[in-house]
KOLMARVEX-840402 format. One line per 2 residues: number of its first residue (from 1); for each residue x, y, z of N, C-alpha, C, O. Coordinates in steps of 0.001 Angstrom, whole numbers, plus 500000, padded with zeros to 6 digits. Atoms other than C-alpha are relative to their C-alpha. Example, Ala and Ser with C-alpha at 12.3 -4.5 7.8 and 13.67 -1.06 7.14 Angstrom:
% KOLMARVEX-840402
1 = 500890/498810/500000/512300/495500/507800/500900/501200/500000/501936/501181/500665 ~ 499180/498810/499940/513670/498940/507140/499230/501090/500730/499739/502198/500899
This chain:
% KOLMARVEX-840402
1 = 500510/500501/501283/154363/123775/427553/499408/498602/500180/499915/497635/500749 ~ 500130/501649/499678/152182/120856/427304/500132/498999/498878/499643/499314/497794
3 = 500062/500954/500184/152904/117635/426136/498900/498807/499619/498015/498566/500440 ~ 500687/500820/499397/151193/114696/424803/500929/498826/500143/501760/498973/499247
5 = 499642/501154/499896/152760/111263/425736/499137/498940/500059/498066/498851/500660 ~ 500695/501707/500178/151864/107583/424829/500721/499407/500787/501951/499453/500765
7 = 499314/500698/498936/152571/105648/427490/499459/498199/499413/498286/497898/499190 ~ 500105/501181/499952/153215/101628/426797/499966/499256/501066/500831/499251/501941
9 = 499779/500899/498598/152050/099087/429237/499278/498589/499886/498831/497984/498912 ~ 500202/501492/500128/151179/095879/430373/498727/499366/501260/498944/499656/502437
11 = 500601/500347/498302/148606/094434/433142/499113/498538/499580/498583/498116/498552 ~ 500968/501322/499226/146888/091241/434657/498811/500620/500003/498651/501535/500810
13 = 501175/498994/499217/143370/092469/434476/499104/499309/500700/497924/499657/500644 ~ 501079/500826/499103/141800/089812/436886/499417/501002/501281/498285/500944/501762
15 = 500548/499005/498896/141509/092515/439579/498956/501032/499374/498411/501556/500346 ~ 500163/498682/500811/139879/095291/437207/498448/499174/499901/497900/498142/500288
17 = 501663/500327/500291/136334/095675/435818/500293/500672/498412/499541/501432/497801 ~ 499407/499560/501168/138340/096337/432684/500811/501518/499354/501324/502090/500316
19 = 499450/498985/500319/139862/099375/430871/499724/501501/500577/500595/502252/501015 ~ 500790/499360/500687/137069/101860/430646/499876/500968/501710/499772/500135/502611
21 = 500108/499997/498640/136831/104137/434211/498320/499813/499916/497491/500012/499028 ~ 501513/500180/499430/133579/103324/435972/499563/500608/501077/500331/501227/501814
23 = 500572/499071/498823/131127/104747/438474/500660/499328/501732/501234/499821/502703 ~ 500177/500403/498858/131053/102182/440908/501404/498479/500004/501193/497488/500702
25 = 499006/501382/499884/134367/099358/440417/501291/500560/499219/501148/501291/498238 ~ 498461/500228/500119/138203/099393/439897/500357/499742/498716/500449/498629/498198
27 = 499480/500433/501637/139314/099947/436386/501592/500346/499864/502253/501041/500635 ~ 498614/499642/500352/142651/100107/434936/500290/501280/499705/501313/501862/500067
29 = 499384/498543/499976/142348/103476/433765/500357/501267/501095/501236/502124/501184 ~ 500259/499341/498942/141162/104980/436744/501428/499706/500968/502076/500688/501330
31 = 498657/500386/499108/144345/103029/438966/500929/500901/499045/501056/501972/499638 ~ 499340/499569/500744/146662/104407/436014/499821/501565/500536/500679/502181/501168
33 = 500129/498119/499898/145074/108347/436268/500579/500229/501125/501448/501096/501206 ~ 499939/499885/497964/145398/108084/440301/501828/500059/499923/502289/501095/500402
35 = 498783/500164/499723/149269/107176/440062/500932/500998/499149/501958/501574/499512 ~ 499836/498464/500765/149597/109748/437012/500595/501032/500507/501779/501370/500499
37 = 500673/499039/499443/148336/112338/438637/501226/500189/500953/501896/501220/501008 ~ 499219/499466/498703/150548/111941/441625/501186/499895/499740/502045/500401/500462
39 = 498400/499487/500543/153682/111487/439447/500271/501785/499388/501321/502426/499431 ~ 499970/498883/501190/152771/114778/437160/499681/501371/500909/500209/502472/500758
41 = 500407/499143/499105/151164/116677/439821/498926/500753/499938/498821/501758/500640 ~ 501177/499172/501011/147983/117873/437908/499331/498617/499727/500050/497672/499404
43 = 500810/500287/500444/144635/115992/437354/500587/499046/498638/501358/499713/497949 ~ 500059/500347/501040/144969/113426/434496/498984/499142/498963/498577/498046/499348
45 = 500853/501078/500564/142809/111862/431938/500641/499043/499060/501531/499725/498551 ~ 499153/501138/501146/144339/108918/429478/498804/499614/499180/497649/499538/499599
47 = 500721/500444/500988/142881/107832/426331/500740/498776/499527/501900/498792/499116 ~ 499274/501043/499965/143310/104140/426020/499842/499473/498275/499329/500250/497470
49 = 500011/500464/501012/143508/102121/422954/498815/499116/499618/498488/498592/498553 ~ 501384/500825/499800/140518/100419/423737/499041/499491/501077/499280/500068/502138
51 = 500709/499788/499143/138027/099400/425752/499799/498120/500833/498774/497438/500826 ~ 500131/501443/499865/138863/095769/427246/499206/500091/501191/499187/500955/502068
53 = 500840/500319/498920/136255/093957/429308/500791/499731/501264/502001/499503/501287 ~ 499721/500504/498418/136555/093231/433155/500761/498539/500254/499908/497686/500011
55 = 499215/501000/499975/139174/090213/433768/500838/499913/498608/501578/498930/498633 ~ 499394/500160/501373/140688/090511/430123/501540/500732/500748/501684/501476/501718
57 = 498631/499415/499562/144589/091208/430337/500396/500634/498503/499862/500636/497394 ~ 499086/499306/501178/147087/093055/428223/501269/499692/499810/501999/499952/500766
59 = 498194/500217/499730/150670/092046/427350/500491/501517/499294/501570/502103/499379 ~ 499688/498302/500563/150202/095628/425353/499242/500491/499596/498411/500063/498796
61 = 501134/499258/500172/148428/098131/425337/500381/501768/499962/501033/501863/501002 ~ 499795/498490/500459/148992/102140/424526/498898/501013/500805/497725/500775/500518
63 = 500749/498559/499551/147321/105462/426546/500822/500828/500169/501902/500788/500759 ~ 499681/498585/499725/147655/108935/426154/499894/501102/500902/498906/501012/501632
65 = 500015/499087/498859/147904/111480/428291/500436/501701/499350/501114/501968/498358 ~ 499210/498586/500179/148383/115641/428549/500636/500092/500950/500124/499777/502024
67 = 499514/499249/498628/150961/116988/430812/500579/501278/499802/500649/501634/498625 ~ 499426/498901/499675/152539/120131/431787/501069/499770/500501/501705/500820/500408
69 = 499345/500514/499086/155132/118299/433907/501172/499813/499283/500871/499206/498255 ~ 498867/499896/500774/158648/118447/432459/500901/498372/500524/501954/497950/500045
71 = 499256/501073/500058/159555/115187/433890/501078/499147/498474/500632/498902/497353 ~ 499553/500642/501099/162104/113497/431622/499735/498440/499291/500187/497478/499912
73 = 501142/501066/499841/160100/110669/430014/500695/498360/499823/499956/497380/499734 ~ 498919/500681/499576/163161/108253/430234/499583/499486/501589/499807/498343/501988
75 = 499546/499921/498384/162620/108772/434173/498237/499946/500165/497782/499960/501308 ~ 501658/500183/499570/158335/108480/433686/499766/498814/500341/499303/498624/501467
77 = 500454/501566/499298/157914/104564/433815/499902/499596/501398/498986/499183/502109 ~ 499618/500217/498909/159862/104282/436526/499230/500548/501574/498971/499946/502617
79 = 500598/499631/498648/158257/106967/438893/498160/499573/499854/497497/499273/500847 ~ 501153/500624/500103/154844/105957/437618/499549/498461/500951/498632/498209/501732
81 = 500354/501468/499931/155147/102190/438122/500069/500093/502149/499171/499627/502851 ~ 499458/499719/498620/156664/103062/442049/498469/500287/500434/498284/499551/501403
83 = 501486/499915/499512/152482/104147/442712/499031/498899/499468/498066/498630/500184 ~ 500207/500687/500292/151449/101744/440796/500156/498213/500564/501088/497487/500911
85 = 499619/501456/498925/150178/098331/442242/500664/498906/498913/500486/499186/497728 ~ 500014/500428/501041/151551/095632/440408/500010/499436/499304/501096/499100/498831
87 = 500418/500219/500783/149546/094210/438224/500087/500874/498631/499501/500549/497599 ~ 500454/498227/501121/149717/097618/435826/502068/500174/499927/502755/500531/500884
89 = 498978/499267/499979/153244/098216/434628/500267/500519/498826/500013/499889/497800 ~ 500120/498818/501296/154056/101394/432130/501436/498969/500103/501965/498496/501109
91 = 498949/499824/500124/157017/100374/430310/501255/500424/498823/502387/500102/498464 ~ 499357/498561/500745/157779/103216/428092/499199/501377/499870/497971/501457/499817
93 = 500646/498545/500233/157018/106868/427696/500309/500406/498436/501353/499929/497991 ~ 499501/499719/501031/157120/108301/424293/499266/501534/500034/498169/501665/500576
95 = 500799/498414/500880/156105/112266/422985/499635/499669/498828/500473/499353/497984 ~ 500566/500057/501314/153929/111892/420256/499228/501504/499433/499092/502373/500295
97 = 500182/499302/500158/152502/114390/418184/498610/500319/500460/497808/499461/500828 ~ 501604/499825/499121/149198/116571/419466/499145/499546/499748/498363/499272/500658
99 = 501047/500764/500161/146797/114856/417029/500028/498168/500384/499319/497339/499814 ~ 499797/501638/499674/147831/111151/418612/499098/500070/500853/498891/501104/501489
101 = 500643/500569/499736/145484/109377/419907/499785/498416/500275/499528/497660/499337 ~ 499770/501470/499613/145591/105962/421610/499031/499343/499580/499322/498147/499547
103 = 500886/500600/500818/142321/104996/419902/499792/500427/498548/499619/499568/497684 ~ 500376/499051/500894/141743/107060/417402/501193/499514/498476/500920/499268/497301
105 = 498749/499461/501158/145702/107150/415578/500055/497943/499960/500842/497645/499062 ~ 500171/501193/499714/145102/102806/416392/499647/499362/498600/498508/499409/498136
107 = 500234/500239/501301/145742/101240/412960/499287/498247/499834/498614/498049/498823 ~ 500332/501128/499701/144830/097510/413813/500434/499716/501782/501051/500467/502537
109 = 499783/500711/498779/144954/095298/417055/499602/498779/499959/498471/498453/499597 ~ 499901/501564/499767/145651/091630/417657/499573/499871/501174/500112/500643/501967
111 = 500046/500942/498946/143952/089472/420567/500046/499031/499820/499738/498547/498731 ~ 499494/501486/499936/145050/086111/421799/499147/499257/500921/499081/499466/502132
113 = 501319/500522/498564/142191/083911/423460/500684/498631/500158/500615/497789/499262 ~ 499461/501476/499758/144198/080817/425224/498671/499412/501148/497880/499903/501953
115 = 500735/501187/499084/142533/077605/426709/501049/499422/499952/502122/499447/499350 ~ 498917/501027/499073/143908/075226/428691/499269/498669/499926/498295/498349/500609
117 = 500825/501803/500782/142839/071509/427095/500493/499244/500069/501464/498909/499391 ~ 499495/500930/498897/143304/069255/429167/499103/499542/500705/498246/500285/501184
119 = 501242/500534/498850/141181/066680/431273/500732/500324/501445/500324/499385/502128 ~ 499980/499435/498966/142556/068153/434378/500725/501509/499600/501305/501780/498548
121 = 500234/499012/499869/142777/071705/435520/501816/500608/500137/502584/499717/499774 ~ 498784/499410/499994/146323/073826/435977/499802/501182/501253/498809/501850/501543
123 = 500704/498811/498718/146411/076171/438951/500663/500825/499381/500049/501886/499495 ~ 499212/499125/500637/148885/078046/437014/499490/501025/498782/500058/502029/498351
125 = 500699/499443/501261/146312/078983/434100/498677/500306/500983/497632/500150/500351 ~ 501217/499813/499965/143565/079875/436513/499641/501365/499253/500553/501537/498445
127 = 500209/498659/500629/142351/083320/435070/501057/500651/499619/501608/501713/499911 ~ 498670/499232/501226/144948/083637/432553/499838/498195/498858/500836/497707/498326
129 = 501035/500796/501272/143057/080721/430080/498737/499278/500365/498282/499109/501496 ~ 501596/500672/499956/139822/079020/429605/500322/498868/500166/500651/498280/499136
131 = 499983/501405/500248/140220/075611/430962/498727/499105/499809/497743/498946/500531 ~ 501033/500921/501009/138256/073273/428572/500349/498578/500367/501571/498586/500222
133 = 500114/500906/499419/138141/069667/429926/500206/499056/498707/501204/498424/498361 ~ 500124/501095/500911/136663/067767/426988/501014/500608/497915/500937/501663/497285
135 = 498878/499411/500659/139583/067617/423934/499594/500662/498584/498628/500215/497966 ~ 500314/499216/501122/139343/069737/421084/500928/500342/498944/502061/500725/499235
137 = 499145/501021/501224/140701/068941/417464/500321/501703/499622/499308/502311/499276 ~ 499595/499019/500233/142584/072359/416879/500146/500162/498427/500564/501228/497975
139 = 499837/500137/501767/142620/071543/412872/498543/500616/499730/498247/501600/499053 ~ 501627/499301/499945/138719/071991/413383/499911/501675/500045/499549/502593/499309
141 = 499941/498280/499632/139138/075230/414858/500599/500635/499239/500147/501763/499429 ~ 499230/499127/501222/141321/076817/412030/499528/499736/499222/499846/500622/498430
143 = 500660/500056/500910/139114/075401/409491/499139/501133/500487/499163/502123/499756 ~ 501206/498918/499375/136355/077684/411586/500712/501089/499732/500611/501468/498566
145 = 499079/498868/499802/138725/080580/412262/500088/500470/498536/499654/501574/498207 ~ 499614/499176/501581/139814/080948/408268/498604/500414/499972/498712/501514/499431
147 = 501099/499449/500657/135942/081728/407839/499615/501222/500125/498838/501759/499336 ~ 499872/498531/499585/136302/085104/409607/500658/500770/499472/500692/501957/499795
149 = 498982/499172/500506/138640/086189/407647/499100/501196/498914/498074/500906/498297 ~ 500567/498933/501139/137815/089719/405400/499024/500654/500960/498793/500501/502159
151 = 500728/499169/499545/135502/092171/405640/498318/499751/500007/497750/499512/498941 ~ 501114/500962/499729/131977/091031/407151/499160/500813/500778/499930/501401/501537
153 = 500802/499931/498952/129037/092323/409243/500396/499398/500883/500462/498237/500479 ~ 499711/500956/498913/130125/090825/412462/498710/500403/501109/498986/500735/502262
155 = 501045/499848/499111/126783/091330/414116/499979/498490/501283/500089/498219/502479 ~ 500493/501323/499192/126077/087996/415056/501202/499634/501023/500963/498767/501864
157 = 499335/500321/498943/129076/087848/417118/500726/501009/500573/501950/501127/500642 ~ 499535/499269/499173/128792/090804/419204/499030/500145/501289/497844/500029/500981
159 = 500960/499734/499242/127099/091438/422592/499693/501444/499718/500410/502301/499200 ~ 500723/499106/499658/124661/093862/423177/500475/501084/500724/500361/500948/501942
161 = 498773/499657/499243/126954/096515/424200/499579/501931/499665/498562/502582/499424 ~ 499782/498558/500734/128051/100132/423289/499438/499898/498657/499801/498931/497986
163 = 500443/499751/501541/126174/101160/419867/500994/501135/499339/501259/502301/499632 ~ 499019/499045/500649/128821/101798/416901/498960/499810/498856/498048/499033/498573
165 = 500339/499034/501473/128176/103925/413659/499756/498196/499185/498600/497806/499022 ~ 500303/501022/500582/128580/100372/411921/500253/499015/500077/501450/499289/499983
167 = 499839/500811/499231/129004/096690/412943/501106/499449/498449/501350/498244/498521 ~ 499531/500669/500890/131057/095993/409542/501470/500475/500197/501836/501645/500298
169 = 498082/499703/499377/135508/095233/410412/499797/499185/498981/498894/498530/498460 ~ 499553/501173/500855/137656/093660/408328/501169/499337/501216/501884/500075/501894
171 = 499494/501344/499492/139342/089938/410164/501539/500233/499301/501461/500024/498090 ~ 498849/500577/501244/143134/089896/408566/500319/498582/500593/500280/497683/499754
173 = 499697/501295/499507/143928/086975/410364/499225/499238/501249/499103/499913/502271 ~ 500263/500773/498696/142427/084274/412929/500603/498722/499659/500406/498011/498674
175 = 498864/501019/500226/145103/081783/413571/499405/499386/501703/498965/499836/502761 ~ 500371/500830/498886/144496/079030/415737/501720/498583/500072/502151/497744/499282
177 = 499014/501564/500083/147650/076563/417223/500199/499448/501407/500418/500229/502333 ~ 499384/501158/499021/148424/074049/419728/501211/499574/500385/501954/498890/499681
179 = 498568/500227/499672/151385/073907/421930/499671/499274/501464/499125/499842/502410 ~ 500331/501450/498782/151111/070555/424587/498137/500637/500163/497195/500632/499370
181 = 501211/499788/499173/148149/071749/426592/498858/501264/499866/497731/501390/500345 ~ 500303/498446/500191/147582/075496/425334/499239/500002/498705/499762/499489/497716
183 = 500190/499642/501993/145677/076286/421990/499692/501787/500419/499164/502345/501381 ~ 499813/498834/499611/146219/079736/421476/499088/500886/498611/499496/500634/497477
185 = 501116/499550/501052/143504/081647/419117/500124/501760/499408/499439/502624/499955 ~ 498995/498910/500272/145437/084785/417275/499288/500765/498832/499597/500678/497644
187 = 500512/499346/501103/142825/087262/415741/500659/501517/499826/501201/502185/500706 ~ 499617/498981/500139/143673/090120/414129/499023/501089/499040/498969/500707/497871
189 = 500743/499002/500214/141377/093154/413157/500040/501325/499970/500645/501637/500996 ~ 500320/499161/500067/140701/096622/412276/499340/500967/500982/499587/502133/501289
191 = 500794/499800/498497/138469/097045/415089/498964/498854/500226/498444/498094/499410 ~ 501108/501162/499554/136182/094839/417106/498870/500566/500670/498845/501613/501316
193 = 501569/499544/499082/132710/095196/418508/500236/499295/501311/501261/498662/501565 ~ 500024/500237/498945/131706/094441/421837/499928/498469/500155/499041/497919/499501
195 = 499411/501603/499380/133054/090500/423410/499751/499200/498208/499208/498126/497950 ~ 500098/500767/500943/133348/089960/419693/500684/498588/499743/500297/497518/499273
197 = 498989/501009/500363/136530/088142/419720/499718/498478/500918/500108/497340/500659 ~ 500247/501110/498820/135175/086018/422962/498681/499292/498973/498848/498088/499169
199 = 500830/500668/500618/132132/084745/420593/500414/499557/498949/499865/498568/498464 ~ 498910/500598/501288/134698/084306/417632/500408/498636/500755/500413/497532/500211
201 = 499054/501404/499629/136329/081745/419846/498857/499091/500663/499325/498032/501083 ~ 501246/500352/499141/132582/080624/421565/499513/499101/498662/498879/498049/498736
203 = 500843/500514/501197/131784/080002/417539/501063/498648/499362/500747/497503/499037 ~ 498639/501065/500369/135151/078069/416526/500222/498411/501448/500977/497459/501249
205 = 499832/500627/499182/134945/075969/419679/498669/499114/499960/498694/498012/500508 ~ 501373/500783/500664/131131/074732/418368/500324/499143/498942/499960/498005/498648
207 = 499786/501158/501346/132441/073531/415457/501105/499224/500556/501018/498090/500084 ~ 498758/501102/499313/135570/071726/417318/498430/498863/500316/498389/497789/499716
209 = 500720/501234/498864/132516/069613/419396/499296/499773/499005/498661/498799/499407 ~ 500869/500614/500488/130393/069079/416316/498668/500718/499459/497941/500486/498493
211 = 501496/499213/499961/127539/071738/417031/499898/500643/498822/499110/501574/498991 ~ 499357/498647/501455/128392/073716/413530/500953/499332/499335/501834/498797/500008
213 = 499149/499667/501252/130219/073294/410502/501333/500742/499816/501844/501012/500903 ~ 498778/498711/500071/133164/075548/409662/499208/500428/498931/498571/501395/499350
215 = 500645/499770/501178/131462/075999/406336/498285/500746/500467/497576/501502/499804 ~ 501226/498884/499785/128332/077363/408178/500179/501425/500646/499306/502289/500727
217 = 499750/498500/499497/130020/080364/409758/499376/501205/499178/498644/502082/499638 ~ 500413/498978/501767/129411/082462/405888/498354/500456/500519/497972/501606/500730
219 = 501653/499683/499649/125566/082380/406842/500213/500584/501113/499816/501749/501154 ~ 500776/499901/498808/125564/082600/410201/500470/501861/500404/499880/502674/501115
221 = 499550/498743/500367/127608/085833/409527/499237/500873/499240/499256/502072/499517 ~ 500722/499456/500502/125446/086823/407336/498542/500118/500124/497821/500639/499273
223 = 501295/500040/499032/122287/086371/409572/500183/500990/500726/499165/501474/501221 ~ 500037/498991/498813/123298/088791/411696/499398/499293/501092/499018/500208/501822
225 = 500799/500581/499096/121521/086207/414348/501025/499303/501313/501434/498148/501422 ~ 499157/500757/499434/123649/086210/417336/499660/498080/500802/500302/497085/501141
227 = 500104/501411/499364/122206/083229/418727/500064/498870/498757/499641/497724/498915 ~ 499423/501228/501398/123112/081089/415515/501344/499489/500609/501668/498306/500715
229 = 498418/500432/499691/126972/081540/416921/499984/499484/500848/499026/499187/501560 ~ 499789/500477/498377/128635/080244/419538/499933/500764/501088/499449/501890/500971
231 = 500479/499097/498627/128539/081472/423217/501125/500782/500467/502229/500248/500368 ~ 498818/499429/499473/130771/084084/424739/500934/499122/500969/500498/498686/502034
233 = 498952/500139/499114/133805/082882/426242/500136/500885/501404/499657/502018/501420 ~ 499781/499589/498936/134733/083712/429726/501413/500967/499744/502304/500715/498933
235 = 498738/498932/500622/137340/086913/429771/501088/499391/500331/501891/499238/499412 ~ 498464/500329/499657/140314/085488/431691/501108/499633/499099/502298/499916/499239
237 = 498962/500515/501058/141759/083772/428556/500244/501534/498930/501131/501379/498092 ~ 500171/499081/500630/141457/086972/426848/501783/500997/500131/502520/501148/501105
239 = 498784/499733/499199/144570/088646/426565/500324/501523/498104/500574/501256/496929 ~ 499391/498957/501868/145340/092316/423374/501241/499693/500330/501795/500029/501377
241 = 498618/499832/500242/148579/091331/422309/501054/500587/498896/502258/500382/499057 ~ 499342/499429/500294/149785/093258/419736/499004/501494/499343/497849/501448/498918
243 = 500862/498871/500997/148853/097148/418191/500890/500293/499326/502068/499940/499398 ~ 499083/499569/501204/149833/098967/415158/499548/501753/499700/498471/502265/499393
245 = 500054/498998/500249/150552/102242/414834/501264/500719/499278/502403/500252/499294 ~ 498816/499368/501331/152625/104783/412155/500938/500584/501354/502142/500363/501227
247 = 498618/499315/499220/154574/106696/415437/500940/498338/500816/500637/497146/500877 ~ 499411/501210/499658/157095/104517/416996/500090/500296/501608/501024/500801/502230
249 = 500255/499622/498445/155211/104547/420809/500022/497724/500110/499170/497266/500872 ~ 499827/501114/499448/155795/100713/421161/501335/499158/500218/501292/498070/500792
């Protein structure tokens, strides 16, 4: 009888070329199927929760899977993670029902974009935050940040990417705070377009230095003109940290 399971996990994605498998480079799903596969014993495909760019990490993240394999899913993490290099660790199995879907059944998702602000560098934060040199007034940036909030065209701050049905999410939250050296940038959404959230924090980091308003975001949102916003962020600081879903796979 087959099975579907949601598997919870976690990874560093500085090695990766992100979620999504690819033709020609090292994705997370693809490492994941490969170690699958050779736990379950049968071909696997996973359906992830989303589609994070190349260097972006996960502290959580959700994919599905079919199996046939009666393993007891108590005893899946474990033999999974054992093929698994590791950067990538599952660390739960759940049975969900057949219409689940790791994108699809995906009721919201939080990302967290940290910098490292500070006039010198951290070897400890290399590609795991954006280190920003010159200092940046984090009160600024949450004045910016509240302007995202609701439901908006978010054209202007998406790349040129995959084409969806419609570029209009609703924002519930973008929280911005400062702890010593870290500011940590805590959006939360419905769904996101392509390196949206990295130009959310590209646009809030303009108005920290001066270049923008907080009060001009409303337009520039409503221009649809990505080059009004700010500039994409670099992925490393990039990090999905929480999802929401009705089964209890987290």
């Amino acid at each position: 009888m087959e099975r579907n399971v949601a598997l919870k996990l976690m990874y560093n994605g500085t090695a990766y070329h992100g979620w999504q498998v690819q033709k020609n480079a090292v994705s997370v799903a693809e490492t994941l199927e490969k170690a699958l596969a050779a736990t379950v014993g049968h071909p696997v495909k996973c359906t992830g929760a989303g589609r994070t760019d190349a260097g972006v990490h996960a502290e959580t993240y959700v994919a599905n899977f079919r199996t046939t394999c009666r393993i007891p899913l108590d005893k899946l993490p474990l033999a999974v993670n054992t093929r698994l290099p590791n950067d990538i660790v599952v660390v739960k199995a759940t049975q969900v029902p057949d219409g689940f879907n790791a994108i699809g059944s995906c009721q919201k998702k939080e990302y967290t974009y940290k910098i490292y602000n500070s006039r010198l560098g951290n070897p400890f934060f290399v590609d795991r935050a954006w280190f920003y040199p010159k200092h940046l007034d984090e009160t600024v940036m949450a004045q910016a940040a509240a302007q995202f909030a609701g439901t908006h065209d978010f054209r202007a701050v998406r790349s040129m990417g995959t084409e969806t049905r419609t570029t209009v999410r609703t924002v519930y939250y973008f929280d911005v705070e400062r702890s010593g050296d870290l500011i940590s940038c805590r959006v939360c959404a419905n769904g996101f377009l392509y390196n949206m959230v990295r130009a959310m924090v590209g646009t809030i980091v303009y108005a920290a230095e001066g270049k923008l308003a907080p009060e001009d975001i409303p337009a520039i949102l409503e221009s649809g003109n990505r080059t009004l916003a700010g500039p994409t962020v670099p992925p490393g600081g990039l990090y999905m940290t929480k999802l929401w879903y009705e089964e209890d796979v987290l």
